[in-house]
N, C-alpha and C positions, 0 to 999 in steps of 0.2 A: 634560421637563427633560433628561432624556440624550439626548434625539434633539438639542434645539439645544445640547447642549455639545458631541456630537461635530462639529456641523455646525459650530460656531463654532471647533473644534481644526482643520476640515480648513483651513475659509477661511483663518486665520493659518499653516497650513502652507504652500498655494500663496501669500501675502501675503510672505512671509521666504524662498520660495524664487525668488519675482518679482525682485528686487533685487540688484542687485553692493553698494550700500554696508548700512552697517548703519541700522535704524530707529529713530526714539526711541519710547517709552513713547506718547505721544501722538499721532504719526502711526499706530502701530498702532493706536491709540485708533478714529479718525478713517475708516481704509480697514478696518478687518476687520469683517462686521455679526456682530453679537449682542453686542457692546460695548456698554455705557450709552455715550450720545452726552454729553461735558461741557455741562454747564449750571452753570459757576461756582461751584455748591455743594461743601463740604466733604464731602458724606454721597457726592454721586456719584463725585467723585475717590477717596473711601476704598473705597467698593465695587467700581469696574474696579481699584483695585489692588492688591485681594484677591482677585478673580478672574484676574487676568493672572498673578500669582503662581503660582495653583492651575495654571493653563493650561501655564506655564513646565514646572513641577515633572513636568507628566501625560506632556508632551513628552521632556522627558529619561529616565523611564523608561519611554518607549517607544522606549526606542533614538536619538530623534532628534536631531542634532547643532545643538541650539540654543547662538549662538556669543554671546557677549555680550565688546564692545569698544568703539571710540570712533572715530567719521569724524573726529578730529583731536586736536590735542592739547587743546585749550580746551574741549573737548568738560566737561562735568560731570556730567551726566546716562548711565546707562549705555544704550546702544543697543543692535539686538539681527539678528540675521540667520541664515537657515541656508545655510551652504554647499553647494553642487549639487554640488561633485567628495564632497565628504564623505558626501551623502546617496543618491547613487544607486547601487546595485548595481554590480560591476563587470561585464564581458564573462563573457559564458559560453564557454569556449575550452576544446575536446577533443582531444589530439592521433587521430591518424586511429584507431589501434585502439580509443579508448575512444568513440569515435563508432559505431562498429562494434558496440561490446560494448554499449550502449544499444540501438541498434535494434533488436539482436537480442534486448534481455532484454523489448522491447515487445509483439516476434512472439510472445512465448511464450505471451498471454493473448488467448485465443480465447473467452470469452464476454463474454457482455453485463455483465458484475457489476464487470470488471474493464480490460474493454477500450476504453471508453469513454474511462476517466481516461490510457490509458496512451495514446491519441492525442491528448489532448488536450495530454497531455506533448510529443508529438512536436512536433506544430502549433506551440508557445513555444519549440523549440529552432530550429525550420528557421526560425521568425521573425528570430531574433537571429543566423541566418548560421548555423547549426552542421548541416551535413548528419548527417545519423544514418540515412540508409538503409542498413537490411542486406543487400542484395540480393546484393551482392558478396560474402557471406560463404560461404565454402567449405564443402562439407558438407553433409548432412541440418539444416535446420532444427526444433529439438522441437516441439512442441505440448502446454502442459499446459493440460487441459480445470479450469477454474477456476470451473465453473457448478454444482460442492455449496452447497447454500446456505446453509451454515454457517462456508463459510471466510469472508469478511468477518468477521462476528463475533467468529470465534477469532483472528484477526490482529489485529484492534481491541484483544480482551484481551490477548494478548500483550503487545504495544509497550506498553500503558500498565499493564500487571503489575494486572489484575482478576479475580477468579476467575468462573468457570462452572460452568452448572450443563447438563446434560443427558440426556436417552433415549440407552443404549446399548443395540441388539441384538450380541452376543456369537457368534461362531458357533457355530452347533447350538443355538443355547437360543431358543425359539419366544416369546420375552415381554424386552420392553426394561428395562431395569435404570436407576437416575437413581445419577448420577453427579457428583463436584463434585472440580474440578480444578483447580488454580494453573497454567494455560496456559504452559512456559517460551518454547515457540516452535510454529510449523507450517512443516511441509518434505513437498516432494514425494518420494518413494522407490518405482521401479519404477511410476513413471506413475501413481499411489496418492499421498491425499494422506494425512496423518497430526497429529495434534497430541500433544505430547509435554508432561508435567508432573509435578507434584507429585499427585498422587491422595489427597485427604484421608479418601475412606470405607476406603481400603484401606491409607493411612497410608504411603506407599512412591511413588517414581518409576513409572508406567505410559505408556503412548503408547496411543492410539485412531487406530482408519482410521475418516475422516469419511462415508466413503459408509454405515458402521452407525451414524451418529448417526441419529435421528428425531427430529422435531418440532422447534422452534422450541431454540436455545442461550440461555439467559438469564445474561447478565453483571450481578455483585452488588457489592455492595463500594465500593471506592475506590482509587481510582489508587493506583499502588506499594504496594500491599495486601502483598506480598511480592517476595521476591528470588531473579531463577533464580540456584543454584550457577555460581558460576566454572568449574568442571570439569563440569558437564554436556555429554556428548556427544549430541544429539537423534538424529544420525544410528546413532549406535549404541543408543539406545533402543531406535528403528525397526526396524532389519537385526536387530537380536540378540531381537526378541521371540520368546515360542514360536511354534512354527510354526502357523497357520491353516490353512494349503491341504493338503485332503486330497487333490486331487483332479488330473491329469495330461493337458496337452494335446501330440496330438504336430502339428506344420503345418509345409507345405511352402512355401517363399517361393524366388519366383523371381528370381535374379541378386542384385543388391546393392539390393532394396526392402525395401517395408516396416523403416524403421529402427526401428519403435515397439516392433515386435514382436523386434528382435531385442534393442533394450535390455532389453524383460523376461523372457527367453527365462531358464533355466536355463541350457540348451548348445545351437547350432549346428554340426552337424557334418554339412559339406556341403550346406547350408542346408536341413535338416530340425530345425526348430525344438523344445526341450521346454520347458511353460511349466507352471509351477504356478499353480494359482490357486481361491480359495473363491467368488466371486462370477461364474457362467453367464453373466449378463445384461451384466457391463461385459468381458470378457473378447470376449463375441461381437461387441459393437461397436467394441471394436481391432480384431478382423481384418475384418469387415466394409468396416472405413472404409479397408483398405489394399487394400479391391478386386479384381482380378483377376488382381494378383498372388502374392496366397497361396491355396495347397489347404489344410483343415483332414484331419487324415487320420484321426483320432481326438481323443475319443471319439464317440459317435453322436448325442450330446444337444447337443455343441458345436453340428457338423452341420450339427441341425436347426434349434438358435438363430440361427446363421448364415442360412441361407438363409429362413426367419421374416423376420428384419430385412432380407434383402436384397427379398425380395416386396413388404412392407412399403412401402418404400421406389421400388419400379417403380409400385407402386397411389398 
């Protein structure tokens, strides 16, 4: 039954959007299928128009500009049409910098989880005439690696205010903790993603870095379950958490590369890079992937994870 009510909602929508004048009750009758066909009885005229009623009604709240007037004056009957300037979307029109500032927020998402939809964003703008190539954009372009596979999820809960439930590994502590959070937002900080909330085991504001989530994030609840703070700052959740990184890298980059490395750098002086950091294994594949242009100078285990991934990687 809902498959031929939608199928009978669309026909009458291209049927009213076919036409410059307006239609009567009967001609719709007539051209739209899933209509009872008249056969002069009283029972079928009362049943199409309690169904075209309902039809009417589904129409209007769903947005669509069903017009109801008269091809004339003599007219008695009300007639009905939808108009095509009223019902089609307008142009999509970017002035040059925010075509710019699209493209580029496209290039930002390099895996597969995320990059799929954001070309396919592209593909529907360059359709409709709207260039949005970043190419021309001045500068180092970023790269945020968007393949944890818990950020979908957490962004999911966020925008529809659901809470989560998850595995935290903590650093230093050898065993995952379950954790349950009122998601307010996720943002990236120092090339590190983070989710930032309400912590209800700990009854307080907390922020998590997602590369220590494990296992699978399980969203509970119901939409708008709660509400982030007005004055919540995520960014300063993030930056002002206690410190994690015990641990000190020093690397050398040549000329003006590697941007990645120096966004996370502590300090630069003379391009001798210093980087804090708790996690060996994503630290060695930033500098890795900026190649032949950075020495790691210490410590010795950096080093060795270093050139590990780069062997690795010749094999």
């Amino acid at each position: 039954m809902a498959a031929r009510r939608t199928e009978r909602l669309v026909n009458l929508v291209i049927c009213l959007l076919s036409t410059r004048q307006y239609l009567t009750a009967e001609r719709i009758r007539s051209a739209v299928p899933g209509y009872e066909r008249a056969d002069g009885s009283r029972e079928s005229d009362d049943a199409f128009k309690r169904m075209f009623e309902r039809d009417k009604a589904e129409l209007r709240d769903m947005g669509i500009p069903l017009e109801t007037g008269r091809n004339s004056y003599f007219d008695s009957d009300d007639v009905y049409r939808i108009s095509r300037r009223d019902y089609e979307l307008p142009p999509v029109e970017f002035e040059p910098a925010e075509a710019a500032a699209v493209g580029l927020a496209a290039r930002l998402w390099q895996s597969a989880t995320l990059g799929e939809p954001a070309r396919a964003a592209l593909i529907k703008l360059r359709a409709a005439g709207t260039d949005v190539q970043a190419g021309g954009t001045p500068g180092a372009v970023p790269q945020v690696d968007a393949s944890d596979p818990s950020l979908p999820a957490l962004i999911d809960a966020a925008r529809l205010a659901r809470p989560v439930r998850f595995d935290y590994l903590k650093a230093g502590s050898g065993t995952a903790q379950r954790r349950t959070l009122e998601p307010w937002g996720v943002l990236s900080w120092r090339s590190r993603w983070y989710v930032a909330g309400f912590d209800r085991d700990r009854g307080e504001p907390r922020s998590f870095r997602l590369s220590r989530i494990t296992g699978k994030v399980e969203t509970f609840g119901t939409a708008g379950e709660f509400t982030r703070p007005d004055k919540a700052n995520l960014l300063e959740m993030v930056a002002g958490r206690d410190p994690e990184a015990s641990n000190i890298a020093r690397i050398r980059v040549n000329g003006g590369t590697a941007g990645q490395l120096r966004r996370i750098a502590d300090s630069d002086l003379d391009g001798e890079l210093t980087i804090t950091y708790t996690e060996l294994p994503w630290l060695a594949r930033q500098v890795a992937s900026a190649g032949s242009s950075v020495t790691v100078l210490s410590p010795p285990e950096l080093i060795d994870a270093v050139v590990e991934r780069l062997r690795a990687v010749i094999a």
